[in-house]
N, C-alpha and C positions, 0 to 999 in steps of 0.2 A: 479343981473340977476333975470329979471320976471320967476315964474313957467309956466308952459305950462299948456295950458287947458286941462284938460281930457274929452278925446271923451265921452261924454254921452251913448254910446252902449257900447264901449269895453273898455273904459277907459284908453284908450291907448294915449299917446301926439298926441296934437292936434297941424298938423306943422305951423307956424306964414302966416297968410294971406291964409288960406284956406276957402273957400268961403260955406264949405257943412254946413249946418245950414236946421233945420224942426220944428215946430211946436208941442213941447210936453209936456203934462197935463199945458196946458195954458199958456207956454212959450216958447224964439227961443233958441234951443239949437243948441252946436257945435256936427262935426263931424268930425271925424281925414281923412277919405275915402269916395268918391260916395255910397262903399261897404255898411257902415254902416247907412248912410245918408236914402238907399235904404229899408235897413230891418227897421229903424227906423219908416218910414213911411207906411211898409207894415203895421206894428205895431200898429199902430196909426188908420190905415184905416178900421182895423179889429174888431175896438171896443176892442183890449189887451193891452191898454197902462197903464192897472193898474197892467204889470208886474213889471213898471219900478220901483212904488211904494216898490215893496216888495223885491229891492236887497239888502235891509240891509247896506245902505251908499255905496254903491258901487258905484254913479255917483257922490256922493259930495267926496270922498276919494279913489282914485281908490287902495290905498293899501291896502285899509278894505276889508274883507272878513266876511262874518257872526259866531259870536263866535262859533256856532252848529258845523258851516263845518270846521274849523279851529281846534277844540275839537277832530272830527271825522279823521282828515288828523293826527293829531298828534299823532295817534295810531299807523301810518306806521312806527315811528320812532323807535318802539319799537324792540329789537334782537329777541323777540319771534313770531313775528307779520311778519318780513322778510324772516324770515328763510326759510319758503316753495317755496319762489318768488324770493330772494335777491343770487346772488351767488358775492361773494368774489375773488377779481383779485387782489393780491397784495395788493395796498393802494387806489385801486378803486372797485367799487360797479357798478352793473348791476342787471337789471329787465327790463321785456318785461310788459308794460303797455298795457291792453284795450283804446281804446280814444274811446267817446263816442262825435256826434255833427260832422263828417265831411262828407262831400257833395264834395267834388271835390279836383283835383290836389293842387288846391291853397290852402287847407287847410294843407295839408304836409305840401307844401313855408314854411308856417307863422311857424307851430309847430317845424319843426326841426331848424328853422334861429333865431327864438328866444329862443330855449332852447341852442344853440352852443353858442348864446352869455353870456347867462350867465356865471359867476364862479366858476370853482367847476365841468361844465361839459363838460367831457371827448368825449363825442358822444352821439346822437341823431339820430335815421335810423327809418322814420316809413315805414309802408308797406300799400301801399294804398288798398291793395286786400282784408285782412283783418284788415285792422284798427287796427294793436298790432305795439306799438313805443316800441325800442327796446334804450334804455337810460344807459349810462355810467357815473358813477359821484365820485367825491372825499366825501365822507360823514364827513370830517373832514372841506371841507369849505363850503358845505350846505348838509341842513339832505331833508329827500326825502320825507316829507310834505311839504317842502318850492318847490319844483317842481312840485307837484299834484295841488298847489295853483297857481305857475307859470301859468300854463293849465287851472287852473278855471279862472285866468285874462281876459287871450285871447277869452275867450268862451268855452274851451272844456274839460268835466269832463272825468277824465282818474281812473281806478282803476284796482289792478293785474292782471294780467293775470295767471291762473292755468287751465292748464288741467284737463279736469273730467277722470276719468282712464275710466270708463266703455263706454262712447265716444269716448277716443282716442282708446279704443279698436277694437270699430266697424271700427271708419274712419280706422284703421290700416288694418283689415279684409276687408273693401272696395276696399279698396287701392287694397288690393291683389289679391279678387275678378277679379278687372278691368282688370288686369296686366294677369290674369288667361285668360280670355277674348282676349284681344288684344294677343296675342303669340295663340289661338289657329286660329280666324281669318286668321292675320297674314302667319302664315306658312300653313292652309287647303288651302289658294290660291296657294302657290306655291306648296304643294303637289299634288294638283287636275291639276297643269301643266303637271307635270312630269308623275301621274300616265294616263292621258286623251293620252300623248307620246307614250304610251308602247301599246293604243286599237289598235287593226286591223284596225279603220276605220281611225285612224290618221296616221297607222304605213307605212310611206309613205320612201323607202328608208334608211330608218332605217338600221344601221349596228347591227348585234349581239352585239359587245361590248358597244355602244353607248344603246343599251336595258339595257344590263345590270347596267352599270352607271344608268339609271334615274332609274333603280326599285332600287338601293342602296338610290338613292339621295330621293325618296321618303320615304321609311322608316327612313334615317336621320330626316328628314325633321318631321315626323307625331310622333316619338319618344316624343319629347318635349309635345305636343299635349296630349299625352296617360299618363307619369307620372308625367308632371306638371297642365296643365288644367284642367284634367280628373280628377287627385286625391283627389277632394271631393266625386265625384261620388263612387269611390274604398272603400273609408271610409265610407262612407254610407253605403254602400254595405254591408262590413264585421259586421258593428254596424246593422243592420237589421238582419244578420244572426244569430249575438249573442242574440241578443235580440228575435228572433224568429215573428219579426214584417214587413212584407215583405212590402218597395214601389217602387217607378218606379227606385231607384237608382239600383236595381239586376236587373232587367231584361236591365237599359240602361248601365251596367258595365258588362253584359256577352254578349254584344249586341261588345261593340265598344272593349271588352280584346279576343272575338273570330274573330271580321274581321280584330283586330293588329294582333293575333297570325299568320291568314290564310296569312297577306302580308306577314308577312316575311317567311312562310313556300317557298310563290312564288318567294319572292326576294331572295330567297336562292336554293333554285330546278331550278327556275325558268320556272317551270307547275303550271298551274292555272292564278287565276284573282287575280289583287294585289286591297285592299279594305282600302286603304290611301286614299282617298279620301271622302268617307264615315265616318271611324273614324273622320277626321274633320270636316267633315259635324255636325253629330251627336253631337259631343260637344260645337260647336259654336251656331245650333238652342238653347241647352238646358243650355250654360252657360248666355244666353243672358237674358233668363228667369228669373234665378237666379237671376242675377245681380240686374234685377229690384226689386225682389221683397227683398232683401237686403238692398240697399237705402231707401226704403220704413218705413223697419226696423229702421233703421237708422235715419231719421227726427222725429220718435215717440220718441224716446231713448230722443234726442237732447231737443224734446216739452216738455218731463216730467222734465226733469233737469231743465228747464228754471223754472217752477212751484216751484220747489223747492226754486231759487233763488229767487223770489219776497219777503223773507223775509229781512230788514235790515243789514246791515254788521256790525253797533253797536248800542250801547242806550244808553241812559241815566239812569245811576242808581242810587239811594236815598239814603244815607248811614244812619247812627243812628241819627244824630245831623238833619237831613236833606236837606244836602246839595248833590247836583250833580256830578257825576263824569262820563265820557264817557268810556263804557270798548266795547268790543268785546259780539257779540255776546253769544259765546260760552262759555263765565264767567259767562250769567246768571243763576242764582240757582230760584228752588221756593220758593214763598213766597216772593221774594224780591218786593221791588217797583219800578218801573219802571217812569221816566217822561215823557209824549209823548206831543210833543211840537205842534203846529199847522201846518198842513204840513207834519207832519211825517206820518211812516210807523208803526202801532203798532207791535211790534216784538215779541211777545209772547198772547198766550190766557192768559187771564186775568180778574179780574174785578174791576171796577173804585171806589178808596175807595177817590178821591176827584177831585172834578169839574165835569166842565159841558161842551158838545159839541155837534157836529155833527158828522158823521161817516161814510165815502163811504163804504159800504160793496158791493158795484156790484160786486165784487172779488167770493163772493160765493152768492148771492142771485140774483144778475141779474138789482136790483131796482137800477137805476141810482141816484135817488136823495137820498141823505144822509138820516143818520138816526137819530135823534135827542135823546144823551147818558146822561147819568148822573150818580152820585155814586149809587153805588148797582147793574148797569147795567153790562150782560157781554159783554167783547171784543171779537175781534178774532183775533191773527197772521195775519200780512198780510195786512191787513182793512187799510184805509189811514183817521186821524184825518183830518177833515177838518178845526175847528175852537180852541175853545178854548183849553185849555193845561190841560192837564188828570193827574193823578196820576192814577196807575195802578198796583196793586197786582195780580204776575204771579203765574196762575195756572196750567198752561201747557207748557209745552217746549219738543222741537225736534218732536220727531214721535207721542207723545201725543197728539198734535196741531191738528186744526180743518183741517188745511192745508194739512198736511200729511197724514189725512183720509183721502181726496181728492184723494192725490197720490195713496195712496193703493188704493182704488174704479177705479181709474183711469188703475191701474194697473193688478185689478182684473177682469174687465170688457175687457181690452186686451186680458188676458188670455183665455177668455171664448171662443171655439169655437161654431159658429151658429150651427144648428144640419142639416143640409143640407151638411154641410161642414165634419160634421162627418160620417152622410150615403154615402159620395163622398170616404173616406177614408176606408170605410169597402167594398164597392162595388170596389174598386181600387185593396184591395190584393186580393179579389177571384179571379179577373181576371187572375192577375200573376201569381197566384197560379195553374189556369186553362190554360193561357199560357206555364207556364214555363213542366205544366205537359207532355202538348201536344207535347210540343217540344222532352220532355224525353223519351215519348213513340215510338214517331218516330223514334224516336234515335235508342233506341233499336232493332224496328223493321228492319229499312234498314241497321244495325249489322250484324242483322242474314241472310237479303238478298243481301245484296252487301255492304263489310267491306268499302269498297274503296270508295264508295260516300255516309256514314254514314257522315262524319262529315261536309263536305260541303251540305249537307241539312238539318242538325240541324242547318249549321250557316247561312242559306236560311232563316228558319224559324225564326231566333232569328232579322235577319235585318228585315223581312218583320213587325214581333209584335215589331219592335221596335217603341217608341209612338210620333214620330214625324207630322203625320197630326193629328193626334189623338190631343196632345199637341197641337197644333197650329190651333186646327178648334176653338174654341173660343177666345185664346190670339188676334189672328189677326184683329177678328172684332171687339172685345171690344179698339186695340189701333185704327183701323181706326174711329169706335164712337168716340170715346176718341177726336181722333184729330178735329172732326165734330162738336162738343160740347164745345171744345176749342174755336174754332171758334166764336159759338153763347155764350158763357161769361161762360158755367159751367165749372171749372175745376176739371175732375173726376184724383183721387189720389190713387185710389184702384181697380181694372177690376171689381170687381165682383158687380158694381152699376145697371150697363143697363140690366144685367140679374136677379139684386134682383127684379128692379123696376117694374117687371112681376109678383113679385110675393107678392108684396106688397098691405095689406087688410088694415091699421092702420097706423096715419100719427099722430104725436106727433110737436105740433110748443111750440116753445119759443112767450113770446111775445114780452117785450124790446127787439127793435133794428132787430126782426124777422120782425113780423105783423106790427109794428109801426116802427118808425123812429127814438126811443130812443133819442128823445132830445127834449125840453119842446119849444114850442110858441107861442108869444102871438096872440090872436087871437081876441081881443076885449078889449076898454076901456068904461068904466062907466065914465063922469065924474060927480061931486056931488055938483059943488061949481060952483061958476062963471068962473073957470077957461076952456079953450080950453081943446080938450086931447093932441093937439101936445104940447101946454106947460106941460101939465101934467105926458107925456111920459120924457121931456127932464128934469124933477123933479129926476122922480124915475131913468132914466138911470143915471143919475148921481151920484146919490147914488147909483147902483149897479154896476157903473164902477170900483165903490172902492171894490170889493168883486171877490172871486175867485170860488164859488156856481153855479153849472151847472142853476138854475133861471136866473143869472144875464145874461147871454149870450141870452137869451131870450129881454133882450130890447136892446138890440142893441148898437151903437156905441154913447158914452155919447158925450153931446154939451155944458154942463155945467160945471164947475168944483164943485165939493164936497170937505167940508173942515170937522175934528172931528169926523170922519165919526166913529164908531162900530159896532159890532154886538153883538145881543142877542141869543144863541145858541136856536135854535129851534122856536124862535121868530121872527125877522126880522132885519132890520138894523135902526140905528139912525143918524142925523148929518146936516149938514147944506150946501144950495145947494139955489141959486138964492138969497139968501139973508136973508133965514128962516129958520127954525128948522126944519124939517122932518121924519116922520118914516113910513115903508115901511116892511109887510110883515104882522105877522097875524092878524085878523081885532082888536082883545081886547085889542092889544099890541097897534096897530097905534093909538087906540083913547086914548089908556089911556094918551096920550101925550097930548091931548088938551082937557082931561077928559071929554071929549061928550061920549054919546051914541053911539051903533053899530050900522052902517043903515044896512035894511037889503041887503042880500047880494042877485045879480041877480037870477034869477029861472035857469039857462042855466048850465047843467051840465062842470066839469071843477074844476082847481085849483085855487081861485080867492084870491090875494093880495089886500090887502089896502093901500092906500097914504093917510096918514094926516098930517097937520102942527101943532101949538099948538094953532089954536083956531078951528079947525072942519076938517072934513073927505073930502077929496079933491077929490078921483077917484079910482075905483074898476078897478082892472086888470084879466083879464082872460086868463089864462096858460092850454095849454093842449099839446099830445103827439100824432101827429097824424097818423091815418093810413097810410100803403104806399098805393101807390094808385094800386099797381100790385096784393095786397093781395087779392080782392076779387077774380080776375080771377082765382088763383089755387085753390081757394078752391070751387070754380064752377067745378073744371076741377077734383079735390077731390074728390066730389061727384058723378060726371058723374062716377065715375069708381066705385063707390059702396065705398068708405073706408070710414072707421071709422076716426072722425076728434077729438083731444085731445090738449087743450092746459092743459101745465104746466109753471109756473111762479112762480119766487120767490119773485115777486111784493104783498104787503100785502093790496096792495089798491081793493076798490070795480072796476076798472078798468080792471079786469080780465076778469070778469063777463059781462062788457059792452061789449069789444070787440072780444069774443063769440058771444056778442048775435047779434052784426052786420054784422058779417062774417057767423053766422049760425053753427060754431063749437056746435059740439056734446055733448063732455064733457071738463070743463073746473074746474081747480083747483089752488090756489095762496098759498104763503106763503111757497113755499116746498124749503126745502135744498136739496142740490146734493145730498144726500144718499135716502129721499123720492123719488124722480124724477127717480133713477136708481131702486129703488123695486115697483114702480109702472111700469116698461117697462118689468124689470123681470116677473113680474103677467102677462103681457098679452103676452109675448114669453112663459109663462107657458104655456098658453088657445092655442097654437098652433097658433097665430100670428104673421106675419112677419110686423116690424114697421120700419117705415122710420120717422128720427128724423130731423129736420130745427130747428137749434141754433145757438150762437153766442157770448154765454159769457163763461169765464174760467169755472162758476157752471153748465155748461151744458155739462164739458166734460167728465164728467164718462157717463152721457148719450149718446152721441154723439159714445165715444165707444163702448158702449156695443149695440147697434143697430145695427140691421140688413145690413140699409143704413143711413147712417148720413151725412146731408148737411148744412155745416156753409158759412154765409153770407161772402161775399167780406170785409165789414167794422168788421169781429170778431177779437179777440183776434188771436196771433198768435196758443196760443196752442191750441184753438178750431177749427183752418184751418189745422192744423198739422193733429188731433188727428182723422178731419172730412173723408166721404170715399169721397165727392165733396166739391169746394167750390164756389160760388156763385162769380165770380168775378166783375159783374158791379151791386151787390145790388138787382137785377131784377129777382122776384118772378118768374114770366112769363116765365124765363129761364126754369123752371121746366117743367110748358105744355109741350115744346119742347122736351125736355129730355124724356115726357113719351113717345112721340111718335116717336121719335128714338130709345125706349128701346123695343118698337112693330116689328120696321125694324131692327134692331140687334140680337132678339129673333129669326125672321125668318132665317135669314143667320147664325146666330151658327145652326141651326138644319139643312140647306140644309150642312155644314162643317160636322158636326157629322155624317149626313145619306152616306156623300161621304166617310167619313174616315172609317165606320162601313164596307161599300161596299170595301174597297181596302181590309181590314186586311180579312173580310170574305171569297174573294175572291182568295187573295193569299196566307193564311196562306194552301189551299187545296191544290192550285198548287207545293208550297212548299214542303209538305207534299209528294207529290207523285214524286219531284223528276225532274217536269218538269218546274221550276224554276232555273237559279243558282242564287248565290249571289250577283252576281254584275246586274242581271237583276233586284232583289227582292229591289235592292239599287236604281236605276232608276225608278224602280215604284214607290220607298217610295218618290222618291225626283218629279217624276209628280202630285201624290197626295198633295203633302206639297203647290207647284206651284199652282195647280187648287184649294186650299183654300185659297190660300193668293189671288189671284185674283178677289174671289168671294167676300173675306173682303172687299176689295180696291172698292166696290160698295158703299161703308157705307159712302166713302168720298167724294160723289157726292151733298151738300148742302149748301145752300144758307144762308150765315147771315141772321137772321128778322132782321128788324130797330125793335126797343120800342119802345113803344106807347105811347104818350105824356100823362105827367101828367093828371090825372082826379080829378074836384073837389072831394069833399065830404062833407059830412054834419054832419061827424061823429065827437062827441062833448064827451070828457072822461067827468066822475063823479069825483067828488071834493075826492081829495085824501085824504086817511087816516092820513098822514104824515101831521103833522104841517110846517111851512114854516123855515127852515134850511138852515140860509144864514151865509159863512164866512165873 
């Protein structure tokens, strides 16, 4: 019996007489599915079909797996390695897997139909919600690297699943949060039935007993409410008192524990006003609050763990004889050495005591094109080898790491509060302190004048200061902006953006992937010989289809095939393509292959490659990074408003400088690491400066935090959209214009919100005060002022989408970069 073909994408049998077949690296391949047939040719179409080169035999054997990941799966087998993941059921074994690579229902189908058939396994359950396969198996007739490799087969890399404790902690506290939330909602509707039952102006046939019932069924009802929803407010409360640090939780926990006491005073005498409906009131505006800004809390927590994780989960290490062994991360020691394979993830600071490469560091510097390393040179944690294979003597590990500074900056930059936010918090307790006094004194006084309504006009006064429009004169217009904004592509993550944006003097840009478009194109061919440039193009793509170097995406999708093909780390590539020898990248490299002279190289600023063969220099390429086109308009729109304009970059090319001096920015500075970057923002919030930061990469987000207002692009890093207080979600600068002129009309409506809120509490803490107030009046005026500010917010969401405005040329041409050409 013939073998079956293996599907060229997934390697899976190919069933007899299936007709899916496509065109790939210059031959007709099989296909087991339409499914695969379809990705194969996205593939192909996209100029990526030199991924198919790099599956390490994975389409001539589909039971090959690459020694690295085979090396690295075989560490799961280990009893010390399972132990936190693995639990023990008799003579079977369980773990809840991450899958990583699924997009729909039918990728479940495929994962759990093909792990049940195996043997050996017990169950397979994944969960589409969160992507964790929850796997049963007998470890005595397969170990559980041969199933992690199962899932690399089909397509989909799976590794454990572990809770972060200080995450599960939050979502736990969210959780409860919510549940606080929904029960006080929940039951202030049906209190506000019962007690709205008991008013004269509803009390329509009402029997005596049936009064009584609903003022019972009220206070059941609003009980729940007071010591389960409330009970952060109470804790608060008593921690302020001990502490001797007063904020709004005393005054809104003697607000809602004096109108509980007074209901049930009335559910029980039954004289007086029953004030159930209020307590719920009161805790549902001010848990809502909360809730938000908890979550909030909550995806930073989530961003910075992720940071942590971008290092390796093992390595390669070097023993004495010098041979390799794969351990855990966490066995490395220093001084050891390290192998970092091509592809890899460097997993420790270190420095290269042999070979030679290139080095994506955009991780912490932002510059997207690699960096050309060699012995002597240092590494970082984290950093991704592009090409050749390093040896590496570790000098740093865990919190030592460049990485981990990161985090702490990151984390210390969190901590900081803005000083606006501090004078909001000093100006907060005088208040109360002047509230609460004022309430004491009256107290007193209508003591000594009339025992009998002493205390229902303390607790007049204590509803009326209680800070409900107060609270809600800014929340409500910052979410109706919010949502207005949404709209037009910014998504703001934090309230306090439309109100910074007023007060913002100093505007700090990133430049990869900010002002430019962070990816290289070509823009111009020389040619030098008698050659066309579209032959000359379909030269060098073809040699760059064989390379994985952010350059090579720049020519496009290869027409040729390349055979022998290498690379020179920091140099360029070599190999054979139409029938000839070829080299392609820096010009002393290209000729020394046909030992001619360098022509000289165009006058037109830019990154420019060379194409030669082995008798002469065939065609100059010209690479550049260009602006967006939306970039000039905010920084027109920058200036109109007076601010100081700052780029920072941790690009080490003269390109910094250029695209300054085209956009007209003020000051401009390159080469800074995330710690520079953050004590240069520090200096100028020193000078009394409020600065608005546009970034995008991971080394922008001690920045990005520690800013006043921080906005990260649509296309950034998760944890710079996390970490940012907007984010940019269709790329378009121009968003911003917009933004500042909705933070003009947002400005006005929090001020006509405060001057109304300032008006009700001025107003009624007097009448209050003297007695011609009660409490359930003081309670209906809190709740018409809370109404006429949320109505006046709900103007904010009166606005119209812009369309974007269609690409614009430009003429703007980078300077020949620093960086030598760094192709894998």
């Amino acid at each position: 019996m013939s073998t079956p073909t293996p599907c060229y994408h997934c390697a899976l049998p190919v069933p007899p007489g299936q007709p899916f077949t496509a065109p790939v690296l210059g031959q007709e391949r099989a296909f087991c599915c339409p499914g695969c047939q379809a990705v194969a040719e996205a593939i192909v179409a996209g100029g990526l079909d030199s991924y198919y080169q790099h599956r390490d035999q994975a389409s001539g054997n589909p039971d090959a797996l690459p020694r690295q990941l085979l090396d690295e799966l075989a560490l799961y087998d280990r009893d010390d390695v399972q132990r936190p993941f693995v639990h023990q059921q008799g003579e079977l074994r369980d773990a809840t897997l991450m899958i990583e690579g699924i997009t729909c229902a039918a990728c479940g189908w495929l994962i759990e139909k093909h792990l049940r058939g195996l043997e050996g396994v017990a169950e397979a359950r994944l969960n589409l919600s969160n992507h964790r396969l929850f796997v049963q198996w007998n470890p005595g007739q397969r170990a559980l690297s041969n199933l992690l490799g199962e899932l690399r087969h089909i397509g989909y890399a799976a590794h454990p699943w572990q809770p972060d404790r200080a995450a599960e902690q939050l979502a736990a506290d969210n959780r409860k949060a919510l549940r606080q939330l929904g029960v006080a909602g929940l039951l202030w509707f049906q209190a506000m039935m019962a007690t709205m039952a008991t008013w004269p102006q509803f009390n329509i046939d009402l029997s005596p007993e049936l009064h009584v019932i609903l003022r019972w069924v009220a206070m059941f009802l609003t009980t729940p409410i007071v010591f389960y929803s409330c009970a952060p407010f109470f804790r608060g409360a008593l921690r302020d008192l001990r502490t001797r640090h007063l904020t709004m939780d005393v005054s809104v926990s003697l607000a809602i524990g004096g109108a509980y006491m007074a209901g049930i005073w009335t559910a029980i005498s039954g004289s007086g006003d029953l004030y159930f409906d209020a307590v719920g009131m009161f805790a549902l505006f001010l848990l809502a609050g909360r809730y938000l800004e908890r979550r909030a809390r909550e995806r930073t927590a989530a961003a910075t763990a992720h940071l942590v994780n971008l290092l390796p989960p093992s390595c390669l290490r070097l023993n004495a004889q010098g041979l390799s062994e794969r351990i855990l991360l966490s066995e490395l020691h220093l001084q050891d050495r390290v192998q970092v394979l091509p592809g890899a993830v460097i997993p420790a600071d270190g420095q290269i005591i042999d070979g030679q490469s290139s080095v994506d560091e955009s991780l912490l510097t932002g510059e997207y094109l690699p960096q050309p390393r060699r012995q002597g040179d240092a590494v970082t944690a984290g950093t991704l080898n592009v090409e050749g294979t390093l040896t590496v003597q570790v000098t740093a590990l865990g919190q030592d790491t460049r990485l981990s500074a990161i985090v702490r900056l990151l984390e210390r930059a969190q901590a900081q509060k803005p000083r606006l936010a501090q004078l909001a918090d000093r100006a907060a307790q005088w208040f109360l302190l002047l509230s609460l006094g004022c309430a004491l004194a009256v107290g007193l006084w209508w003591w000594h004048l009339d025992p009998s309504r002493a205390f229902w006009v303390v607790l007049a006064m204590l509803v009326a200061n209680c800070p409900c429009a107060l609270s809600l004169a800014t929340p409500t217009a910052l979410v109706a902006a919010t949502g207005s904004l949404h709209r037009l592509g910014l998504l703001l993550t934090r309230g306090h953006v439309l109100e910074g944006l007023n007060q913002v003097d100093t505007v700090i840009f990133d430049k990869t992937g900010t002002l430019t478009e962070g990816r290289l194109q070509l823009h111009s061919i020389r040619p030098l010989a008698q050659l066309g440039s579209d032959h000359c193009l379909a030269l060098a793509a073809a040699l760059e289809s064989r390379s994985e170097h952010p350059i090579a995406r720049a020519f496009g999708q290869a027409r040729l095939a390349a055979e022998q093909v290498f690379s020179q780390p920091g140099q360029g590539l070599e190999g054979v393509a139409g029938g000839q020898r070829l080299r392609i990248g820096n010009p002393t490299y290209a000729c020394a292959l046909a030992g001619c002279p360098v022509p000289d190289a165009p006058d037109t600023q830019g990154q420019w490659l060379l194409l030669a063969d082995d008798r002469q220099a065939l065609a100059w390429f010209g690479l550049d990074d260009r602006l967006r086109d939306d970039a000039r308009p905010l920084l027109d729109a920058c200036r109109a408003r007076g601010w100081q304009t700052w780029l920072l970059s941790g690009d080490s090319s003269p390109m910094v400088n250029a695209v300054a001096s085209e956009l007209g920015i003020d000051l401009a500075y390159g080469s800074l690491p995330p710690d520079a970057k953050l004590a240069m923002l520090q200096r100028l919030r020193a000078q009394g400066r409020t600065v608005l930061v546009v970034g995008d990469g991971v080394n922008d987000v001690p920045l990005l935090a520690a800013a006043d207002i921080s906005v990260a692009m649509g296309s950034a890093t998760d944890l710079a959209k996390t970490n940012a207080d907007a984010v940019l979600l269709g790329n378009r600068l121009d968003t911003l214009v917009q933004a500042m002129a909705m933070a003009r009309r947002t400005r006005r409506v929090i001020i006509q919100n405060l001057v109304w809120a300032a008006l009700y509490n001025g107003l009624m803490l007097p009448f209050a005060a003297a007695g011609w107030i009660t409490p359930i009046w003081a309670a209906l005026g809190m709740s018409a002022s809370s109404l006429t500010v949320v109505l006046n917010a709900l103007r904010l969401t009166r606005v119209k989408p812009h369309p974007s405005p269609a690409p614009a040329p430009t003429s703007f041409e980078p300077p020949e970069l620093i960086c030598p050409r760094s192709i894998s």
